[in-house]
Each structure stands twice: as structure tokens, then as C-alpha cells.
N, C-alpha and C positions, 0 to 999 in steps of 0.2 A: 504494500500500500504506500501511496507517495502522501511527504508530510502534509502534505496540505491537507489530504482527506484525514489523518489522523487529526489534527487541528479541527478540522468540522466537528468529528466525533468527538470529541472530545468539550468541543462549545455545545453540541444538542444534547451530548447527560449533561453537561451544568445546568442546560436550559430545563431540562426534564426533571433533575433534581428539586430546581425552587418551583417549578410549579407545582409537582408533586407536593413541596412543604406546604406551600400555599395553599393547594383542595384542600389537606389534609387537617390546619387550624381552620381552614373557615369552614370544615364541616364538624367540626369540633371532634377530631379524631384525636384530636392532639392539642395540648394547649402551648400558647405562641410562645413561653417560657422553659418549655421542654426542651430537656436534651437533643434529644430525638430534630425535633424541629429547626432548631438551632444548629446542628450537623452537617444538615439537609442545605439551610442555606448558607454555610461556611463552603461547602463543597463544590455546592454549586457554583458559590462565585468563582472559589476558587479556577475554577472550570474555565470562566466565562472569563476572568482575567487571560490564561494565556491564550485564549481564542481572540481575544480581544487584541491584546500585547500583537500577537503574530499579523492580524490584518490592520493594524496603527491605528485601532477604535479608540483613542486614550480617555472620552470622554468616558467610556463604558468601561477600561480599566478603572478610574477614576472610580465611580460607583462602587464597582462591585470590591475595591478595596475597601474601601467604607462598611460593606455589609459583611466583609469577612471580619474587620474590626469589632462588629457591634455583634457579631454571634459569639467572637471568642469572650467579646466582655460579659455576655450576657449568660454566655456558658461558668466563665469562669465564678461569675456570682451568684449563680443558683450551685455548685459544688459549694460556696463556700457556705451557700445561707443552710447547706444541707447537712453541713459539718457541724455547724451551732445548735 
């Protein structure tokens, strides 16, 4: 497979990932401070950053660093409040 198509695949799970996260609280599968959820859209952006990076979408790198920021913040404060 040539990198680009790995590049696609790799941006359509990031993009499948946060939607996935996203049916999943707003059907109330999950709630938006869950693990689980927060995973999903750490992942995902994860994703979507080097798909993004590789076609010089910076605005959308941009973003999805921010969402990977606020899952890890928000992961790492629900382990702590879970520790207390």
C-alpha cells in the first residue's frame, strides 16, 4: 500500500473513532467524562493530526491538538478524583 493510502486510513479511524465517541454520549451509552469516551477522542484526534500534518491541514492539526489536550486533562482528573 503506498503512504498516502495509509495516511487516508488512518485519518477515516480517527474520523470513525470521534464519531463513534460522539453517538455513543449523546445516546447516553456512555457518559462524556468517561474513560472510555475520552480514549475514543484522544485517539481519534490523535489520528486526524497526522492525517492532517501529512496533507498541511494545520488549521485541523490545530484543533485536534487541543482535543487531545482536553481528553488527556480530563482523563487524567477523573483517575485522580477516582483515587480520592
Amino acid at each position: 500500500m503506498s503512504s498516502s493510502l495509509w495516511i487516508d486510513v488512518i485519518g477515516w479511524t480517527g474520523v470513525i473513532s470521534l464519531l463513534l465517541a460522539y453517538a455513543l454520549v449523546s445516546s447516553r451509552k456512555v457518559q462524556g467524562d468517561s474513560i472510555l469516551y475520552q480514549l475514543m477522542n484522544l485517539i481519534g484526534s490523535a489520528l486526524l493530526i497526522v492525517n492532517s500534518f501529512h496533507y498541511k491541514a494545520f488549521p485541523s492539526v490545530g484543533v485536534n491538538i487541543m482535543w487531545v489536550g482536553i481528553a488527556a486533562y480530563t482523563m487524567t482528573r477523573v483517575k485522580r478524583a477516582a483515587k480520592a
